[in-house]
Backbone as CSV, one residue per row, in Angstrom:
resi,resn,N_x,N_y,N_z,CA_x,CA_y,CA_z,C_x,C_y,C_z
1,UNK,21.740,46.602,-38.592,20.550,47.171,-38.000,19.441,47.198,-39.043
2,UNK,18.561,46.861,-38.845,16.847,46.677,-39.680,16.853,48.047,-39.612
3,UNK,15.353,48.375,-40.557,14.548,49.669,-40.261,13.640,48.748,-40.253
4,UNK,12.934,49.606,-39.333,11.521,49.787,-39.019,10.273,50.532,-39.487
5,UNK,8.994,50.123,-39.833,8.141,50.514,-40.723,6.999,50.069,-39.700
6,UNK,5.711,50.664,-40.259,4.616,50.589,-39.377,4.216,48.781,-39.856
7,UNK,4.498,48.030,-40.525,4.204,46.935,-40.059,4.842,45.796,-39.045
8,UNK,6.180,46.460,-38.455,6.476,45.768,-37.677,6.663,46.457,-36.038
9,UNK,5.999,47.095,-36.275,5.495,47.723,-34.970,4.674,47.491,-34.786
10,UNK,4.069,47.456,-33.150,2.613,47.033,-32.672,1.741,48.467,-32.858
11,UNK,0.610,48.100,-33.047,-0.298,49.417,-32.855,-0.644,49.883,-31.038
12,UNK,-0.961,51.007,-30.779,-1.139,51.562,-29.906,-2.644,52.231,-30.155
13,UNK,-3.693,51.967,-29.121,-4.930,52.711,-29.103,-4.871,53.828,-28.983
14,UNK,-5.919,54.964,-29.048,-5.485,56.597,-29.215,-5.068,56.782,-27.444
15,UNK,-6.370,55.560,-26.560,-5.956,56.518,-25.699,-4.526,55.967,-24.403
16,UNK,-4.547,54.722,-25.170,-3.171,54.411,-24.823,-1.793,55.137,-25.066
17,UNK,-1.779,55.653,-26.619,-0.963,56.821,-26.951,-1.009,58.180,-26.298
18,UNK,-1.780,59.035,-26.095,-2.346,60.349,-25.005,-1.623,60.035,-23.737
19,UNK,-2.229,58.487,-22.881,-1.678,58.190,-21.733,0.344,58.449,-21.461
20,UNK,0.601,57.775,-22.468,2.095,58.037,-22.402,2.160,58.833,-22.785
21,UNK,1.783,60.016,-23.366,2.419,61.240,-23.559,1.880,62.151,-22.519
22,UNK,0.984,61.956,-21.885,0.571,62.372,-20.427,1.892,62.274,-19.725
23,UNK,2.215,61.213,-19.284,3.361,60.424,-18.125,4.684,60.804,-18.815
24,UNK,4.722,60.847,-20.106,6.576,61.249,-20.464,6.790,62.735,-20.278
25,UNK,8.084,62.990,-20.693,8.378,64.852,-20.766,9.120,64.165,-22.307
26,UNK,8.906,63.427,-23.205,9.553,63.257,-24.941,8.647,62.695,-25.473
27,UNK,8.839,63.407,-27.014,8.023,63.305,-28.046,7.923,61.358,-27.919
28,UNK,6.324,61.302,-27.930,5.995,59.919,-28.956,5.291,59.847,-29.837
29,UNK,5.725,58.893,-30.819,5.460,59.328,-32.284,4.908,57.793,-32.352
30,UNK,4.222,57.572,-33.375,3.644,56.531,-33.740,2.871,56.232,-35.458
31,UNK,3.191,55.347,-35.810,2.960,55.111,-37.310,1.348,56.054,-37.860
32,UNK,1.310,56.799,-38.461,-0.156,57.245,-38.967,-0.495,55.924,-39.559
33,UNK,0.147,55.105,-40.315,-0.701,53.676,-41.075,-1.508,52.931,-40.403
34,UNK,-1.308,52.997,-38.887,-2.038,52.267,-37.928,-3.285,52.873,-37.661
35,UNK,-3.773,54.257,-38.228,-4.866,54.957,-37.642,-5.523,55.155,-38.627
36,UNK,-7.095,54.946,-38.575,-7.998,55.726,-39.723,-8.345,57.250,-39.405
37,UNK,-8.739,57.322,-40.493,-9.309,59.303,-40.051,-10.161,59.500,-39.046
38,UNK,-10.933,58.575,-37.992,-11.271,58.844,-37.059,-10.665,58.920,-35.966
39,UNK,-9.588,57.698,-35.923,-8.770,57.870,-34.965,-7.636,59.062,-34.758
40,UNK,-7.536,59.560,-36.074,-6.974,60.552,-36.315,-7.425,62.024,-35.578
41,UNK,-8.851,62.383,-36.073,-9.431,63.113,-35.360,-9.548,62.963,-34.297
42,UNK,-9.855,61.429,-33.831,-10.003,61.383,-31.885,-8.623,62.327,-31.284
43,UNK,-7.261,61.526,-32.061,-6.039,62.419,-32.040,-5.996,63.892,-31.548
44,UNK,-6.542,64.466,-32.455,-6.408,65.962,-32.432,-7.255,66.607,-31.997
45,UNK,-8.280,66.059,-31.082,-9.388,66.468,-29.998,-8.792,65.745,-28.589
46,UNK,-8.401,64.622,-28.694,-7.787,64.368,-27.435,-6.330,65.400,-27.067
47,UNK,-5.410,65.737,-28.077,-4.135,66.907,-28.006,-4.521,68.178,-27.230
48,UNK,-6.113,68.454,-27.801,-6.083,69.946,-27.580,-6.542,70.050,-26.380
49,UNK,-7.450,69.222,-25.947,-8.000,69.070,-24.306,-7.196,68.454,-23.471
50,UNK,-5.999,68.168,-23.792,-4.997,67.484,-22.770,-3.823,68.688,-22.948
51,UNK,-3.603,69.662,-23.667,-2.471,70.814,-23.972,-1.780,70.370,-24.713
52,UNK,-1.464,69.294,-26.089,-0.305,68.784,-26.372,-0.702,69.343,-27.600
53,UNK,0.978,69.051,-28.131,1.335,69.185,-29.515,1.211,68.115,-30.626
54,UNK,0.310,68.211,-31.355,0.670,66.870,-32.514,1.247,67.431,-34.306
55,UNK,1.795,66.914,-34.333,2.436,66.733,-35.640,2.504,65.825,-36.748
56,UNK,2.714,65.993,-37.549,2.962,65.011,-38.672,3.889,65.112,-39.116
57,UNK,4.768,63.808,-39.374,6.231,64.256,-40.032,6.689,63.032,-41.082
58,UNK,7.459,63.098,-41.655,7.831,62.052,-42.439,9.048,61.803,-42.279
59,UNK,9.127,60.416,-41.874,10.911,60.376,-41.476,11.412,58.813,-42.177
60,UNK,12.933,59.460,-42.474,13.448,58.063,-43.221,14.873,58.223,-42.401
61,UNK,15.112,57.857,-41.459,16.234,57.513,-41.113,16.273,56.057,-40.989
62,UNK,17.698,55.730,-40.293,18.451,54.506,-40.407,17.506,53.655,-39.097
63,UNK,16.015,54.071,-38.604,15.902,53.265,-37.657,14.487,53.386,-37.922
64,UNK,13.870,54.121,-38.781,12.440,54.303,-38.635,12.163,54.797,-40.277
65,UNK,11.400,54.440,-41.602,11.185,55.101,-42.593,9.197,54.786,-42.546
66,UNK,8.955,56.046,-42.721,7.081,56.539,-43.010,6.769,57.448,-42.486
67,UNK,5.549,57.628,-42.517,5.060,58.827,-41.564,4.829,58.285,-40.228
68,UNK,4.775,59.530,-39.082,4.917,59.589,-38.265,3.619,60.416,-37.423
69,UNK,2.982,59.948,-36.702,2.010,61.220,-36.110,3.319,61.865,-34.324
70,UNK,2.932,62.393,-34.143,4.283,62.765,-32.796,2.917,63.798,-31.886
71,UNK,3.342,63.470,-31.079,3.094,64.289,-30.085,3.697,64.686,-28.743
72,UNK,3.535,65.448,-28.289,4.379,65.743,-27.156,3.690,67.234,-26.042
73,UNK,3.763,67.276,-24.880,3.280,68.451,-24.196,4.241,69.665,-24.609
74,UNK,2.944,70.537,-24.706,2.773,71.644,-25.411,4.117,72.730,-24.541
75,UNK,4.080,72.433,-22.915,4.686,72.832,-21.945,6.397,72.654,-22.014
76,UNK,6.737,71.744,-22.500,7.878,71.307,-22.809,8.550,71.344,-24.524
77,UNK,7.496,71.398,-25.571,7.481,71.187,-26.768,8.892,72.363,-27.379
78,UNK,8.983,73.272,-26.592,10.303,74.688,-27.191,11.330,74.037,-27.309
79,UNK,11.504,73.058,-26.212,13.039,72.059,-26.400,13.056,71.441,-27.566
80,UNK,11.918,70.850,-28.070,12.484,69.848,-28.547,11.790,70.444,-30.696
81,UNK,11.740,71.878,-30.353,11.140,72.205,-31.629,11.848,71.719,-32.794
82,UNK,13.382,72.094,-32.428,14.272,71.657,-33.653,14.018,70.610,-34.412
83,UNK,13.602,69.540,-33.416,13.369,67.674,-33.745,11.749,67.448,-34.541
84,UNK,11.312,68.497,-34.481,10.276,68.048,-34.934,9.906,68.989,-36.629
């Protein structure tokens, strides 16, 4: 099994990212390397007017190593606090 790093992942637009976390009930997370500090901020103005949770995390497991931006609805977010 490979790991995965933000260059071999596709990028996702902010509001393509929001959209699926609109439509899911689980965290999606997506490379911060792919985003500048604006998109970043679009991030965390689009979270708060849609109810969601965003995070930052740093993860090195056996399937994913970098940072991570995550988000997930705010409504559902108690489940899955442990994971994040």
């Amino acid at each position: 099994m490979s790991v995965d790093c933000y260059k071999t992942i596709e990028k996702s637009s902010v509001n393509e990212v929001i959209e699926t976390v609109l439509e899911e009930d689980y965290i999606i997370a997506v490379p911060i390397e792919h985003y500048s500090q604006d998109e970043l901020k679009e991030f965390a103005k689009k979270a708060k007017e849609n109810d969601l949770l965003l995070t930052i995390k740093a993860e090195y497991s056996n399937a994913y190593q970098g940072i991570l931006v995550q988000l997930i609805k705010k409504n559902i977010a108690d489940k899955f606090l442990k994971h994040l």
